[in-house]
OpenMM code with the backbone's topology and positions (N, CA, C; nanometers):
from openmm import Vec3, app, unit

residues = "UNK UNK UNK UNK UNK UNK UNK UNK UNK UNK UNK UNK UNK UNK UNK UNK UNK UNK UNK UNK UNK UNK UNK UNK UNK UNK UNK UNK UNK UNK UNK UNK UNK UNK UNK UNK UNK UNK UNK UNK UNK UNK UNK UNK UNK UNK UNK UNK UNK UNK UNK UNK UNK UNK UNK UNK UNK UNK UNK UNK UNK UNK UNK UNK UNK UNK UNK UNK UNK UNK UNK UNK UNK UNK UNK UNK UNK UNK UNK UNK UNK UNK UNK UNK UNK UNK UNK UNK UNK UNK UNK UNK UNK UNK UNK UNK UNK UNK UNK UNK UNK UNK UNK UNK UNK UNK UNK UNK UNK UNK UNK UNK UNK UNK UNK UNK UNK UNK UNK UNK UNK UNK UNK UNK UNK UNK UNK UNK UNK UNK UNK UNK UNK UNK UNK UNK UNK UNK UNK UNK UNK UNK UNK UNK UNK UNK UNK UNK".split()
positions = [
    Vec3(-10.8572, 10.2357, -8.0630),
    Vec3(-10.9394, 10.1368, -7.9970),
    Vec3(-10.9525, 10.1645, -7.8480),
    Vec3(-10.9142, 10.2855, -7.8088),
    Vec3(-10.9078, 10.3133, -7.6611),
    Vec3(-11.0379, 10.3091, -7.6094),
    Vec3(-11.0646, 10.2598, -7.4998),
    Vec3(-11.1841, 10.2332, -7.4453),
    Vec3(-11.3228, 10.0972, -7.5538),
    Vec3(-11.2727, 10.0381, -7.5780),
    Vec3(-11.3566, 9.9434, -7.6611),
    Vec3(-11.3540, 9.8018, -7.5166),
    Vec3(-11.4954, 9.8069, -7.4974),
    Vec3(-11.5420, 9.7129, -7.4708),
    Vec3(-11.5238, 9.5473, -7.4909),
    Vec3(-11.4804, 9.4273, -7.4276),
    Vec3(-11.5358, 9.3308, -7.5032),
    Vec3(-11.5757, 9.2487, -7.3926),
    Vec3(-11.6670, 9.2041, -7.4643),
    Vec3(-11.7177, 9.0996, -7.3441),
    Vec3(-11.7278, 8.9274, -7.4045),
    Vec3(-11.6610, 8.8555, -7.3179),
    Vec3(-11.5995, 8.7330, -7.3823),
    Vec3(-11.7396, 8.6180, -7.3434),
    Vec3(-11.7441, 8.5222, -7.4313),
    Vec3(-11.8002, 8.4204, -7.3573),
    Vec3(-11.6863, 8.3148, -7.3140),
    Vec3(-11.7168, 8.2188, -7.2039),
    Vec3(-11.6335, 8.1260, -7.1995),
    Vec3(-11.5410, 8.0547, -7.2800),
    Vec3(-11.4500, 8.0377, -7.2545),
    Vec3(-11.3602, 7.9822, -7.3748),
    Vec3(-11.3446, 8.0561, -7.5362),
    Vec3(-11.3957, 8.1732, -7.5140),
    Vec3(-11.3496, 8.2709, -7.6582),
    Vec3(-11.2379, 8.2846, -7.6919),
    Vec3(-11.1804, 8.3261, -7.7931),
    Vec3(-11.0659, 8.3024, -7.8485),
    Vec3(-11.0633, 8.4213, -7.9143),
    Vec3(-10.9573, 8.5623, -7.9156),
    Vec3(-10.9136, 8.6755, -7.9650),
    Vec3(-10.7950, 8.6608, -8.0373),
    Vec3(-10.7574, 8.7806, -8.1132),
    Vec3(-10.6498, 8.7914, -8.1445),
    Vec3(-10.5874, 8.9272, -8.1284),
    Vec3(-10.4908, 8.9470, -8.0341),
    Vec3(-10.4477, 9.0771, -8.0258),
    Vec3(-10.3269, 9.1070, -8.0250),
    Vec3(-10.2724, 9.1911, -8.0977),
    Vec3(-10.1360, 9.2214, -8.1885),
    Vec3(-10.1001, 9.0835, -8.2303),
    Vec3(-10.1930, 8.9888, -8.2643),
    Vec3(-10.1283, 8.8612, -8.3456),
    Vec3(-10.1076, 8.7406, -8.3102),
    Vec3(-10.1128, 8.7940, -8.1344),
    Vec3(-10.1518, 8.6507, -8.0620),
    Vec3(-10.2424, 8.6465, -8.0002),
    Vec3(-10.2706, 8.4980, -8.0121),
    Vec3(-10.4166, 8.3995, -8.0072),
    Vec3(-10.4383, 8.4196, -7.8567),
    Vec3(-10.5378, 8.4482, -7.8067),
    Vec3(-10.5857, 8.4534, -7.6527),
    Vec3(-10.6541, 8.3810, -7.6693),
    Vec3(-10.6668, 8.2836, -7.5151),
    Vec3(-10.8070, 8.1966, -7.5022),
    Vec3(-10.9004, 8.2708, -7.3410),
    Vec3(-10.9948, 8.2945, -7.3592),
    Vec3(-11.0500, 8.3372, -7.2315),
    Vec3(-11.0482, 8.1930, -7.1651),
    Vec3(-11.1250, 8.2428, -7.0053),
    Vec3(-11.1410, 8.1041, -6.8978),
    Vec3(-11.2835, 8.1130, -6.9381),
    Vec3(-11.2972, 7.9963, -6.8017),
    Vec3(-11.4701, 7.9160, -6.8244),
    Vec3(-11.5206, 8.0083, -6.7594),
    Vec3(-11.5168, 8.1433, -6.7455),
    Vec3(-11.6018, 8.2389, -6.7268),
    Vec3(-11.6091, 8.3549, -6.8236),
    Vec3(-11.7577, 8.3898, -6.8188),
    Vec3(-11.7848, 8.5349, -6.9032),
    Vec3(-11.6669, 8.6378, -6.8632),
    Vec3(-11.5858, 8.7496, -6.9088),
    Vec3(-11.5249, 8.8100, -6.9129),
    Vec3(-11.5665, 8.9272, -6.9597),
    Vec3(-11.5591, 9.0766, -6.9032),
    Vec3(-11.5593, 9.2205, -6.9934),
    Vec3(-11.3904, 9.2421, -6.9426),
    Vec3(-11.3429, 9.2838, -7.0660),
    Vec3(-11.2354, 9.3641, -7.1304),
    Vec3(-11.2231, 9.5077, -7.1558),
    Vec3(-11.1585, 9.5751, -7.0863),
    Vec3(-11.1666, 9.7723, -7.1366),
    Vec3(-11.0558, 9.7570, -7.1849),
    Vec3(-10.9954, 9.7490, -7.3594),
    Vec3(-10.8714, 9.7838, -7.4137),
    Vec3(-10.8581, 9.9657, -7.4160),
    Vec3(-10.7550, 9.9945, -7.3454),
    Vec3(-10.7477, 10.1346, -7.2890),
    Vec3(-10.6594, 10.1774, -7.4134),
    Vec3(-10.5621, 10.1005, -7.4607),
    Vec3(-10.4360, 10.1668, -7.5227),
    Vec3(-10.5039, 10.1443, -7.6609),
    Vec3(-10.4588, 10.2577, -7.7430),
    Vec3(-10.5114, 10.3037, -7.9626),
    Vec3(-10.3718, 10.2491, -7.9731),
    Vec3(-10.4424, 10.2449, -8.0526),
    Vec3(-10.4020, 10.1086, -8.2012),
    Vec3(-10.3227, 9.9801, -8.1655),
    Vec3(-10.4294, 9.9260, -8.0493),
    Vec3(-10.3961, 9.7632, -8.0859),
    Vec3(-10.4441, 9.6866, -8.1438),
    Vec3(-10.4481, 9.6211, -8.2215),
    Vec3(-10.5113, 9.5209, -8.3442),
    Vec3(-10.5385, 9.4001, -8.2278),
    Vec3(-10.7270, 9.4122, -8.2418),
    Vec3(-10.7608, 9.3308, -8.1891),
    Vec3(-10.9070, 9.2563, -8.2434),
    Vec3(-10.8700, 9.0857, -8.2779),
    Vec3(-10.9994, 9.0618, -8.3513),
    Vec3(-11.0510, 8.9429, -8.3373),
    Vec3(-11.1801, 8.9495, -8.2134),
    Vec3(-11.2355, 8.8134, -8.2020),
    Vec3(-11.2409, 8.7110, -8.3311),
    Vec3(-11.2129, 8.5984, -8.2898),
    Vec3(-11.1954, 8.4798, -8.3949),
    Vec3(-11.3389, 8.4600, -8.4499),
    Vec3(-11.4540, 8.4537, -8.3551),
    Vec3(-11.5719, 8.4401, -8.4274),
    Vec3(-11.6565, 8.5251, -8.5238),
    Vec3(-11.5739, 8.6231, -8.5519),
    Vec3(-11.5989, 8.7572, -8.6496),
    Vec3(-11.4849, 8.7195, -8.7526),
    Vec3(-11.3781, 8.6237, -8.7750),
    Vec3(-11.3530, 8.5758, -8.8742),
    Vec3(-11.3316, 8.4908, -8.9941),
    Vec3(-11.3116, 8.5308, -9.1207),
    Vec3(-11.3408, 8.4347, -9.1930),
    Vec3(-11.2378, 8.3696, -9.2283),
    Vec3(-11.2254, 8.2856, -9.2810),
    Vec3(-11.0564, 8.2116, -9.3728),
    Vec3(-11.0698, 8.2084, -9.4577),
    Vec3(-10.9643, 8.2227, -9.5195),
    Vec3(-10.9197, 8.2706, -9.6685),
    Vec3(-10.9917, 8.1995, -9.7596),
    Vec3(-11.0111, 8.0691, -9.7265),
    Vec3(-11.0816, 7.9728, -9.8244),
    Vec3(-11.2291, 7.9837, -9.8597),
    Vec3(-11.2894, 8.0586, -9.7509),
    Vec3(-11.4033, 8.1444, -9.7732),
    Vec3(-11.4566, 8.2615, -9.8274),
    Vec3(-11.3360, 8.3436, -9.8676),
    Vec3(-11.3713, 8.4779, -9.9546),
    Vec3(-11.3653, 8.4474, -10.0642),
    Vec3(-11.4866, 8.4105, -10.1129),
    Vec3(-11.5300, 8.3511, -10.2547),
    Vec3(-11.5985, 8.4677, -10.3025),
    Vec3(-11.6853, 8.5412, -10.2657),
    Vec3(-11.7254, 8.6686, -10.3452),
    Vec3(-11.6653, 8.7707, -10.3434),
    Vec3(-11.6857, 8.9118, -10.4109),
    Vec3(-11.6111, 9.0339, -10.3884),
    Vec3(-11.6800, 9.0849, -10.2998),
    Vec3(-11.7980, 9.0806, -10.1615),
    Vec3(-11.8068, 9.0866, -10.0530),
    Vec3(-11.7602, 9.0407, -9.9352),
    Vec3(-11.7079, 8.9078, -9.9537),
    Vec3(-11.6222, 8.8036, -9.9038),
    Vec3(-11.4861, 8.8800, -9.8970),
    Vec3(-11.4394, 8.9289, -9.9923),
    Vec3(-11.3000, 8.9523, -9.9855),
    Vec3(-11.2559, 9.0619, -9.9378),
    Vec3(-11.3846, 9.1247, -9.9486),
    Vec3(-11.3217, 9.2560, -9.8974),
    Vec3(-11.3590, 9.2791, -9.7321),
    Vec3(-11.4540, 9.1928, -9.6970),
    Vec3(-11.4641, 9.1830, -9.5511),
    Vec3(-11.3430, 9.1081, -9.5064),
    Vec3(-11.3018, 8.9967, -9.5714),
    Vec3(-11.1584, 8.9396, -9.5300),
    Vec3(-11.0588, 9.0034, -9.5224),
    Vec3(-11.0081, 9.1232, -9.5783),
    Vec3(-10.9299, 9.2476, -9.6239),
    Vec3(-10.9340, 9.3048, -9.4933),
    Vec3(-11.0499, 9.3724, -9.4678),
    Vec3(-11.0749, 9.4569, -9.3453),
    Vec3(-11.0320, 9.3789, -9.2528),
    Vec3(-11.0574, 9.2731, -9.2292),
    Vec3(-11.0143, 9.1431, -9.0902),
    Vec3(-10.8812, 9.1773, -9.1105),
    Vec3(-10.8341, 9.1459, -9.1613),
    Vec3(-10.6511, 9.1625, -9.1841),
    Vec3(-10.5845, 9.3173, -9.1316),
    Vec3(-10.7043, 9.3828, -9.1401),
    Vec3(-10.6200, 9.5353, -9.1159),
    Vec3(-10.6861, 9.5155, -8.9801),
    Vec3(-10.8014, 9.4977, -8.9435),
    Vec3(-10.8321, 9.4849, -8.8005),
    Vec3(-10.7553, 9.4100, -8.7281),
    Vec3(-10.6764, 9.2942, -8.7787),
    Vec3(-10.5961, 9.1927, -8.6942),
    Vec3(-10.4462, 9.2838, -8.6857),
    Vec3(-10.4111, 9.3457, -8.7744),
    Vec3(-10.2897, 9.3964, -8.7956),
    Vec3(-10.2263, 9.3858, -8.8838),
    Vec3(-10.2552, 9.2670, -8.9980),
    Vec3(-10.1700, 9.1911, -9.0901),
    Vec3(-10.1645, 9.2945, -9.2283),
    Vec3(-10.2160, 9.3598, -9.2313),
    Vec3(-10.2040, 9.4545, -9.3546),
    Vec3(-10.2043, 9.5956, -9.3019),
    Vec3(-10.1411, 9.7150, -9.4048),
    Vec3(-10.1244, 9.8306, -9.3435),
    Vec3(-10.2591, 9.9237, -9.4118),
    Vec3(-10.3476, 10.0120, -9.3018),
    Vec3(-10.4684, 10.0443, -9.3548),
    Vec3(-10.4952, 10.0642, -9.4827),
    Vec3(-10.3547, 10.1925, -9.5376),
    Vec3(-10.3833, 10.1933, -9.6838),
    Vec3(-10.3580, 10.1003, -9.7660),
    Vec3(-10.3245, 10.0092, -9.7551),
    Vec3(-10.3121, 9.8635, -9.8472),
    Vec3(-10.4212, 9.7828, -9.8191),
    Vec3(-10.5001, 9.7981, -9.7237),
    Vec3(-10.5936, 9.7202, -9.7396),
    Vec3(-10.7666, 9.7825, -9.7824),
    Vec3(-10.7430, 9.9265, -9.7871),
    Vec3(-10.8235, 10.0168, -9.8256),
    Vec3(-10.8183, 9.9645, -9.9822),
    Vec3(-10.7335, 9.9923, -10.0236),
    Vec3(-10.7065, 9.9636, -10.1700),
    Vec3(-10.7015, 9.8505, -10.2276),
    Vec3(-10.6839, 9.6931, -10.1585),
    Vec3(-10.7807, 9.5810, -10.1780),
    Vec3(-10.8844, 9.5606, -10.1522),
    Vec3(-10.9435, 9.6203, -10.0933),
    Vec3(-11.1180, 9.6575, -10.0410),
    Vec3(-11.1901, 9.6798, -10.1614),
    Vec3(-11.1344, 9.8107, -10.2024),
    Vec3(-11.1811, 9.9257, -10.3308),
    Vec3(-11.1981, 9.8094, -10.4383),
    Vec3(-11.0847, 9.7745, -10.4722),
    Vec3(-11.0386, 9.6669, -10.5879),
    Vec3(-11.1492, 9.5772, -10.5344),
    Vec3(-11.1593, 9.4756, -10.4478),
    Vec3(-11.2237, 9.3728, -10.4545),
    Vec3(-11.3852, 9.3986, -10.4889),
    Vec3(-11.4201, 9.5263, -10.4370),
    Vec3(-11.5800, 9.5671, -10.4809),
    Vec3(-11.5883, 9.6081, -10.6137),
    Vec3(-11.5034, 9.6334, -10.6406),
    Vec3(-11.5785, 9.6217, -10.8254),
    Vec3(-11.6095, 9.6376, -10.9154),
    Vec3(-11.5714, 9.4548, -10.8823),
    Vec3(-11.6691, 9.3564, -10.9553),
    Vec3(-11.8124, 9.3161, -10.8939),
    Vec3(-11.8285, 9.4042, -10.7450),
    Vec3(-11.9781, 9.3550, -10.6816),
    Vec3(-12.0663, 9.4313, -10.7402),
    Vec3(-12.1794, 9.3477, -10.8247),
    Vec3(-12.3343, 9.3945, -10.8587),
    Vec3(-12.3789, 9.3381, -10.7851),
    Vec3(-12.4271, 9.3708, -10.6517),
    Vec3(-12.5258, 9.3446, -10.5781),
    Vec3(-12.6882, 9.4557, -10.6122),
    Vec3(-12.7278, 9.3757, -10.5576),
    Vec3(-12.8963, 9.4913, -10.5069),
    Vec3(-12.7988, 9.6115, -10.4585),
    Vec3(-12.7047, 9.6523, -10.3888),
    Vec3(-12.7057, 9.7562, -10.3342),
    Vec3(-12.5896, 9.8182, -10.3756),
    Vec3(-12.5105, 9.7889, -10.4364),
    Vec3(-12.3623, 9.7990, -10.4912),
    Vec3(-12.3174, 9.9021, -10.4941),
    Vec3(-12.3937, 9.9983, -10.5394),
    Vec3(-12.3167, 10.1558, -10.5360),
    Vec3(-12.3002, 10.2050, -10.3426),
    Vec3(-12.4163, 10.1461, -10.3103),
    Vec3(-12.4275, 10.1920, -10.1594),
    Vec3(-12.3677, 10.1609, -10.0949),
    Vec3(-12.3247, 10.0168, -10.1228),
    Vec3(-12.1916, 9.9771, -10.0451),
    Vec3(-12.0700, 9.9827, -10.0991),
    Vec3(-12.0598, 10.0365, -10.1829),
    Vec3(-11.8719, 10.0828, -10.2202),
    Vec3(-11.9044, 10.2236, -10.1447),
    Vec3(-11.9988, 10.2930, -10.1365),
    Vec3(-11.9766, 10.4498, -10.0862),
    Vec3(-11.9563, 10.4335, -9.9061),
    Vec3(-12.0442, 10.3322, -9.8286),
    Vec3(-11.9615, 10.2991, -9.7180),
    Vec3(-11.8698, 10.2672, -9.7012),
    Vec3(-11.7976, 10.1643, -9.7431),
    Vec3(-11.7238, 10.0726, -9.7716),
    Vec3(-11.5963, 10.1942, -9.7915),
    Vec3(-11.5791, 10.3131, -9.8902),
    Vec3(-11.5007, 10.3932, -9.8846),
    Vec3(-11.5303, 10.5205, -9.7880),
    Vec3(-11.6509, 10.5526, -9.7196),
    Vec3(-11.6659, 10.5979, -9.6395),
    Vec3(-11.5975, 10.5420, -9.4752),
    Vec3(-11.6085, 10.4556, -9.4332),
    Vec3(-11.4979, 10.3804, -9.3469),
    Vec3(-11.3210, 10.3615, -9.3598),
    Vec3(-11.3146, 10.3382, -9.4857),
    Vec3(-11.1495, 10.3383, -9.5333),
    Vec3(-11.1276, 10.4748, -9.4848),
    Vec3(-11.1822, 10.5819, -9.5325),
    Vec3(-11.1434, 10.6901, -9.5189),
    Vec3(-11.1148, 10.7829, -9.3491),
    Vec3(-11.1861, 10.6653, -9.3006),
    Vec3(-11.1697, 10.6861, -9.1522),
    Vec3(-11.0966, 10.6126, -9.0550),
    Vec3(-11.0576, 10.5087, -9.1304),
    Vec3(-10.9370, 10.4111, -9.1184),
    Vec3(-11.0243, 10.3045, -9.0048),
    Vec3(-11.1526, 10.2712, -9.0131),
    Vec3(-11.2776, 10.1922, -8.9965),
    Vec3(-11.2818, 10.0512, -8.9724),
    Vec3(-11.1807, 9.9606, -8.9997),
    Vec3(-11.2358, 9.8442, -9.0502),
    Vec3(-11.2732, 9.7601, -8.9900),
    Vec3(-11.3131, 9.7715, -8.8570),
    Vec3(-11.3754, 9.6781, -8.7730),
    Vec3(-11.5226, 9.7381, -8.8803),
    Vec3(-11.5496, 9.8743, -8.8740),
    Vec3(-11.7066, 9.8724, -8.9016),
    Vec3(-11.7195, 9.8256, -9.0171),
    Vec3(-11.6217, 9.8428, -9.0811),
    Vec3(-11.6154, 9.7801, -9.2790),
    Vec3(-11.7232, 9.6025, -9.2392),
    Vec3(-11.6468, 9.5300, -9.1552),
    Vec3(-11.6468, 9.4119, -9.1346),
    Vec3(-11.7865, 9.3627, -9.0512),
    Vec3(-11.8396, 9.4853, -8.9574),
    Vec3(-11.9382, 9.4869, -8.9438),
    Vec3(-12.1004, 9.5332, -9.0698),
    Vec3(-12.0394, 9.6229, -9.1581),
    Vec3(-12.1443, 9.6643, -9.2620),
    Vec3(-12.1516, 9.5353, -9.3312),
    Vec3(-12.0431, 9.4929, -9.3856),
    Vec3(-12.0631, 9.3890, -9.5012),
    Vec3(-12.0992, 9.2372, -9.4330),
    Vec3(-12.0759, 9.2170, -9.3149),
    Vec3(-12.1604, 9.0838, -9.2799),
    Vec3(-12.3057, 9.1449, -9.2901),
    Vec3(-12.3682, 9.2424, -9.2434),
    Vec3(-12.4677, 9.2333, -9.2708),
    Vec3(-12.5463, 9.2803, -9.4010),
    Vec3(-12.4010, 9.3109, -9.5028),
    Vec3(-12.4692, 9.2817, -9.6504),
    Vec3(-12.4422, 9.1581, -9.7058),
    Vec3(-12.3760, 9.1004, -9.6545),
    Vec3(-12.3352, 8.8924, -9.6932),
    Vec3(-12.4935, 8.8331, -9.6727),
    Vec3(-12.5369, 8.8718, -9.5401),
    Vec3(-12.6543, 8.8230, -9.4437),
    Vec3(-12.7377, 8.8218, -9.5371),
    Vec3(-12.7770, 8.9278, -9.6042),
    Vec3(-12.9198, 9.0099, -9.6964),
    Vec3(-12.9125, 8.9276, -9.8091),
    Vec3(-12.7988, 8.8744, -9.8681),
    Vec3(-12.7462, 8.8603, -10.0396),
    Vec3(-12.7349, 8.7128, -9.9851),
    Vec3(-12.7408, 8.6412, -9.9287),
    Vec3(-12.6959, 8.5002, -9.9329),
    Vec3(-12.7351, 8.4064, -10.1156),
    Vec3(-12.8039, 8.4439, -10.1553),
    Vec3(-12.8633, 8.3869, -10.2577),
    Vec3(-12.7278, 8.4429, -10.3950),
    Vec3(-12.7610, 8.5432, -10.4063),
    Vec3(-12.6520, 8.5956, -10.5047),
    Vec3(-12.4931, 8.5798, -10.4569),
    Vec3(-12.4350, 8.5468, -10.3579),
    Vec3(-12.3150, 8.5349, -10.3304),
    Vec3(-12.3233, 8.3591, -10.3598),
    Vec3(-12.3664, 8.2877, -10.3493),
    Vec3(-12.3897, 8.1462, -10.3969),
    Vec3(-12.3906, 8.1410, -10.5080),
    Vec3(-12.4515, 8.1534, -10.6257),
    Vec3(-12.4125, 8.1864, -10.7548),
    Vec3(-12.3299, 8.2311, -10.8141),
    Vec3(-12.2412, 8.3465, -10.7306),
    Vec3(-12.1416, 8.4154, -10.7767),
    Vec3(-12.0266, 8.3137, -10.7146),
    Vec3(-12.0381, 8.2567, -10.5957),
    Vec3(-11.9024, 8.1427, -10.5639),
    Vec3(-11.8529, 8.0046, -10.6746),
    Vec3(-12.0186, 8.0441, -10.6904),
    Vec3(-11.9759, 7.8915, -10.8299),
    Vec3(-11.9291, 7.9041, -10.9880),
    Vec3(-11.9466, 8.0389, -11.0368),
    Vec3(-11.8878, 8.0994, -11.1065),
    Vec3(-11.7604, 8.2272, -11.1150),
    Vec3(-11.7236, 8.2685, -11.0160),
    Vec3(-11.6197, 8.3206, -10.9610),
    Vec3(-11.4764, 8.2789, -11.0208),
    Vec3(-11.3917, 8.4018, -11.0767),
    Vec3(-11.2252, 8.3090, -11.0533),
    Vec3(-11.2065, 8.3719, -10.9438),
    Vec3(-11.0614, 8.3079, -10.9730),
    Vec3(-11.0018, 8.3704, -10.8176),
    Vec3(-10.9524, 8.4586, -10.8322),
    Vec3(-10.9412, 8.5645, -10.7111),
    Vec3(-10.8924, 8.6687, -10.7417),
    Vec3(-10.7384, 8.7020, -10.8118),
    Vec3(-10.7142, 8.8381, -10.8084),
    Vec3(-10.5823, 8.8712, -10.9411),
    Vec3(-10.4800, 8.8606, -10.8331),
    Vec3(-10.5310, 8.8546, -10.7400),
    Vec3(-10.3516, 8.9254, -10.6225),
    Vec3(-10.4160, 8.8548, -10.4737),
    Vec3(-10.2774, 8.7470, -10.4540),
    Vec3(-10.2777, 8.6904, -10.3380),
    Vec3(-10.3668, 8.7516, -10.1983),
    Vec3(-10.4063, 8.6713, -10.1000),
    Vec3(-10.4358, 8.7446, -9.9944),
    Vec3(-10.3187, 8.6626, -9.9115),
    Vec3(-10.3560, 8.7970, -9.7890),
    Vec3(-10.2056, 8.7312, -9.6948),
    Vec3(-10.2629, 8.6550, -9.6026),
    Vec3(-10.2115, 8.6056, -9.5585),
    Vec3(-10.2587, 8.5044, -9.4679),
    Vec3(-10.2571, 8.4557, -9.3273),
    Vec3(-10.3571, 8.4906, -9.2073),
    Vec3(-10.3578, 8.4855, -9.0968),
    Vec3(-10.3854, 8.3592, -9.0572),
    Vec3(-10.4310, 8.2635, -9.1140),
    Vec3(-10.4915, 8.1054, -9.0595),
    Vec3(-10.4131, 8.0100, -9.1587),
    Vec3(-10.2981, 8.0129, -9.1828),
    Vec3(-10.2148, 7.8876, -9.2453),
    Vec3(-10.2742, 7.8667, -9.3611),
    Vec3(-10.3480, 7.8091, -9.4252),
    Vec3(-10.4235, 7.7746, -9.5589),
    Vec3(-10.3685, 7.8347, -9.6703),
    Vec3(-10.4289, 7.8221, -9.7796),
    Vec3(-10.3742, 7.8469, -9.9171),
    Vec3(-10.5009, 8.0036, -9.9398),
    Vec3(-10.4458, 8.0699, -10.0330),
    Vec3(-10.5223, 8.1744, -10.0761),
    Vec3(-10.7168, 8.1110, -10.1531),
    Vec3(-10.7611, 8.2044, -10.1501),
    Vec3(-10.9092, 8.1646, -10.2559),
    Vec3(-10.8551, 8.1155, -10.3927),
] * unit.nanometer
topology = app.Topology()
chain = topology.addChain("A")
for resn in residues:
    res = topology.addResidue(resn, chain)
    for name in ("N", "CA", "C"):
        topology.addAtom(name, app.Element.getBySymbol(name[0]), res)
C-alpha cells in the first residue's frame, strides 16, 4: 500500500490495522508510505448482515483481507467458494477477475470490481436475497453483529 493516496472528507471514518480513525472537520489527503498496512475506509464497507448474495460475500471477504481480519489466502479461498454459486449475466467473467486479483493478493480491487458488478445486477441480487440460505461457513466479524 506504499504510496496510496487518501483523501478524507470531513468527519470520515477509516480503519487502519484495526483501529477506527475519525478525520477532523476538514478535507484531509493522506500518503500511507509504509506496505502492508490494512487500511479500509468505512464507507466502502459492508456488514455482515448484508452479504446476502454470493457477490455480497465475496466482496465482504475481500473487506476483511483489506481490513486485516483474514489472511489473503483464506480469504482468496472464501471468495472462490462464495462465487460459485453466482449465475450472474457475467459470471464466468467475474470469477476470472475475481481470481485474477486473488492471485495478486488485490483485494481492495476485488472490492472495487464487484461493487460495480452489485451496481449493474441490482435486480438479480434481490431475488437471489429472498431465496438464498445462508452460507456453509461462518464469516468473521469486524462490526459486532451476527453472521448472514
Amino acid at each position: 500500500m506504499a504510496g496510496l493516496i487518501l483523501k478524507l472528507r470531513p468527519y470520515e471514518e477509516l480503519m487502519i490495522n484495526g483501529v477506527v480513525v475519525e478525520n477532523g472537520d476538514r478535507k484531509a489527503r493522506l500518503r500511507v508510505k509504509t506496505d502492508g498496512a490494512h487500511i479500509l475506509r468505512l464507507r466502502d464497507a459492508m456488514k455482515p448482515e448484508d452479504a446476502t448474495t454470493p457477490l455480497k460475500r465475496a466482496y465482504y471477504i475481500a473487506q476483511m483481507a483489506v481490513a486485516g481480519q483474514l489472511a489473503n489466502t483464506e480469504a482468496g479461498d472464501l471468495a472462490r467458494h462464495a462465487l460459485e454459486n453466482y449465475g450472474g449475466s457475467a459470471a464466468e467473467e467475474t470469477r476470472r477477475e475475481v481470481n485474477l486479483r486473488i492471485a495478486e493478493n488485490e483485494f481492495y480491487k476485488i472490492m472495487r470490481y464487484l461493487g460495480e458488478v452489485i451496481a449493474a445486477e441490482p435486480e438479480k441480487a434481490a431475488v437471489f436475497a429472498q431465496t438464498a440460505n445462508a452460507p456453509d461457513h461462518p464469516f468473521p466479524q469486524i462490526f459486532g453483529g451476527s453472521a448472514p
